[in-house]
N, C-alpha and C positions, 0 to 999 in steps of 0.2 A: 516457625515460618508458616505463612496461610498461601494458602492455593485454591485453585479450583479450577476445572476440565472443560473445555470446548469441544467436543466430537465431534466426526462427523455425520454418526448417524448408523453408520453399516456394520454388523455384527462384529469386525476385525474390532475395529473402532473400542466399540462397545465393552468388549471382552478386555482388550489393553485398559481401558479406564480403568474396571476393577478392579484389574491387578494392581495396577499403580495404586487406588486406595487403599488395597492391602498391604502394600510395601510402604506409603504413605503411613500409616498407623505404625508399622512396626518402629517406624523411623521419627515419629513425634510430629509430623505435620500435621496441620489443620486445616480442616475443607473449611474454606468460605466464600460462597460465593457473591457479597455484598463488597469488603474491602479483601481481597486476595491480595499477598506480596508477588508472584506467581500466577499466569494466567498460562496451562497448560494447554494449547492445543495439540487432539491428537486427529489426523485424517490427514491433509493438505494444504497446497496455499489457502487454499479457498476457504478453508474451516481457520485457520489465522484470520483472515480478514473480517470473516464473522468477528470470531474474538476481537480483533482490533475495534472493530465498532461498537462490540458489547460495550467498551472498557473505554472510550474515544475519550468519555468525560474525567479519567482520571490515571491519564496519560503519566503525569508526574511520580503516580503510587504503582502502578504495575508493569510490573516484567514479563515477557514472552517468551513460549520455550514452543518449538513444536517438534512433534514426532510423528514422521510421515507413516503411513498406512498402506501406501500405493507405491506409486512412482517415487523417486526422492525429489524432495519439493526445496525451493527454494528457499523457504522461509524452515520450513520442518528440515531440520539435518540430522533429529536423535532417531536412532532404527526402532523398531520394536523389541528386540531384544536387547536392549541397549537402559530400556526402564530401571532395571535395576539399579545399574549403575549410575545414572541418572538421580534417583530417589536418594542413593547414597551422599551423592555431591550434595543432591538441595539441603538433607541433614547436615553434613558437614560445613556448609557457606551460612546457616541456620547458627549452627554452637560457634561458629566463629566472628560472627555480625559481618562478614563481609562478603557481600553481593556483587559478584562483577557483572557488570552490564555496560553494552555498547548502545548509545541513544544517535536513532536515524532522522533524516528531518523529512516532515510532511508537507503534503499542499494544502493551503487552506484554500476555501472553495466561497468568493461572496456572492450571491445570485441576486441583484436584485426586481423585485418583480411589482407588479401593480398593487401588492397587498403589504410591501416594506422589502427588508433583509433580511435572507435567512445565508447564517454560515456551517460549512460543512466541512470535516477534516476526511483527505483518501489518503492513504497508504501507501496506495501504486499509483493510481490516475485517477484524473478527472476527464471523461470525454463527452463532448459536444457532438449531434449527429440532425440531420437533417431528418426528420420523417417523412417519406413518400416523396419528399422534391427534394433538389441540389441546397444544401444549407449554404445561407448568403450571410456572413458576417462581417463587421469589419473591426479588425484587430490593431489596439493599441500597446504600446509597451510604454511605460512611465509617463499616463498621460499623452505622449506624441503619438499620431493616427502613423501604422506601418504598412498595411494593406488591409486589400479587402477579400477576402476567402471566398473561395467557390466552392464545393463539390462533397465530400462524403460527409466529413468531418475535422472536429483538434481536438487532439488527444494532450493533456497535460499531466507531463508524470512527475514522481519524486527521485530522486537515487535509485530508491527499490524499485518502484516501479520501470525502470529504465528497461530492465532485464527482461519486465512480462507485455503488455501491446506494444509499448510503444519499441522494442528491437523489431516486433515483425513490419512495425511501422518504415525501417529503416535508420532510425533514432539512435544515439550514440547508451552504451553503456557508461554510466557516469558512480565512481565509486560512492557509496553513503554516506562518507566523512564529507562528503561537500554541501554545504548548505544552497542548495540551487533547485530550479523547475525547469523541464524540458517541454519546450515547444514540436510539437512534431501533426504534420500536415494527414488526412486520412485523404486519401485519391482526390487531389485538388486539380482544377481544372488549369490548363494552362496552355494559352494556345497568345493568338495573336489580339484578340478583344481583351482578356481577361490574363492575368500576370502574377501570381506571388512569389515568395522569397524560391519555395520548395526546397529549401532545407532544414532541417533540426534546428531549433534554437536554444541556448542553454542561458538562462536567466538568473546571477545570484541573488541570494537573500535579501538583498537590499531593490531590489528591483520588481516591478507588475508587470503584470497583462490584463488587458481588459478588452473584450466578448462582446460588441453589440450586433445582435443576431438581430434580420429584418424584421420589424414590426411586427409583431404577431401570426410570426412563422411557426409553425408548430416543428416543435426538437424533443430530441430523446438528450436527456440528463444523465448519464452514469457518474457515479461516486463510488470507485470500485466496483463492487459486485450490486450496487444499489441503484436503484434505473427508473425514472419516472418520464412520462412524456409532458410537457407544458407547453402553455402557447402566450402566456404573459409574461417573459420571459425580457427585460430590457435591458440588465448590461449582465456580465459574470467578469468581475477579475479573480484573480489566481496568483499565487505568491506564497514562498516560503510560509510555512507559520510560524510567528512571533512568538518563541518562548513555549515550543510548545512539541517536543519529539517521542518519537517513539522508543518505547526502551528493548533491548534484549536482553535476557541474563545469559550469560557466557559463562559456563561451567567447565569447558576444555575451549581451544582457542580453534577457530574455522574460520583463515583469509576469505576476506571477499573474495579475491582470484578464486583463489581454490574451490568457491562454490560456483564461478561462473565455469572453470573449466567442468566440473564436474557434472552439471547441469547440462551443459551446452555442446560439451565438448568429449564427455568421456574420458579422454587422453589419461594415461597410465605411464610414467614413466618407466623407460625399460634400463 
């Protein structure tokens, strides 16, 4: 089996890598960091999502495992003492050929702008934001005009992402077995001139949205942790992607419940 390490940078980080190489060698794996079967991150979500970006273009070939460093992360559920054990399964699922892995669905991201189409795949969200004025958009769903936006921003998440902006958004958690995108409003205006849904919207895979922000409004673009400001900016739909998910490998089994209660909730059964 081939792997290779995402960190996040800070000495904890750093130190677990190595071990893991050295438990990695006793164990017969292989560092690779061009086709990895295994794409290890170790820090947090945020060091996943690097990796998921590393690795966007070959979605089909690699697996994700993380191991939190900090806080226990959403995405990271292995401890750090927990590597050993870890390393032992990868060998084992390795001489066995059987790799279990659970596949999440992403949003794919079309933007297009005065210079063509550029597409982007996020993991959690894609959000749209107004720079220095109220962002004016008006929003379609399959082609049909639904409203027209006011105010901070929309946020558009996956499954996964349901859990991280868009819950503080008010936005529903929606498990990852569901192939869908969530609509969720960032402080829209709503009074007696100006109107929209202001609720979550939850879009299956066979359905879009479509983003035409005014005319050469200048907006901030996030793609996950990835953020550019443009001002040619003329439609952005968003939708499921086609054929095209994210993988985990699952080496002991952890309910989605079970990571939201533990996440979110603490709760300990007495």
């Amino acid at each position: 089996m081939k792997y290779n390490v995402i960190h996040r940078g800070d000495e904890i980080s750093i130190d677990l890598m190595q071990r893991f190489h050295q438990l990695a060698g006793q164990h017969g794996l292989q560092l690779d960091e061009q086709s990895p079967d295994i794409v290890l991150s170790i820090g947090g979500d945020g060091t996943l999502l690097h990796a998921f970006h590393q690795y966007s273009a070959k979605l089909d070939d690699v697996a994700f495992v993380g191991i939190h460093t900090g806080r226990l992360g959403f995405f990271a559920d292995w401890k750090p003492d927990e590597v050993e054990h870890l390393a032992r399964l990868m060998h084992e699922s390795a001489a066995s050929g059987n790799l279990q892995v659970v596949k999440y669905p992403v949003v794919e991201i079309q933007i297009t702008t005065e210079s063509g189409i550029e597409t982007h795949l996020a993991l959690n969200e894609f959000t749209l934001k107004g720079v220095e004025v109220t962002l004016v958009a008006e929003l379609h769903i399959n082609d049909e005009p639904f409203e027209t936006f006011r105010g901070d921003g929309i946020c558009i998440s996956t499954p996964c992402g349901s859990t991280a902006y868009n819950k503080s958004l008010g936005g529903a958690i929606v498990h990852p077995s569901l192939d869908a995108i969530q609509i969720a409003e960032i402080a829209s205006i709503n009074n007696r001139v100006y109107r929209t849904l202001g609720s979550p919207v939850i879009l299956p895979k066979h359905h879009h949205c479509d983003i035409y922000p005014k005319a050469h409004q200048h907006v901030l673009l996030a793609v996950d942790h990835l953020n550019v400001q443009r001002s040619d900016v003329i439609s952005i739909r968003c939708l499921v992607a086609a054929g095209r998910k994210v993988r985990f490998a699952r080496f002991r089994p952890f309910p989605f419940w079970s990571r939201v209660r533990e996440a979110f909730i603490g709760y300990e059964p007495k």
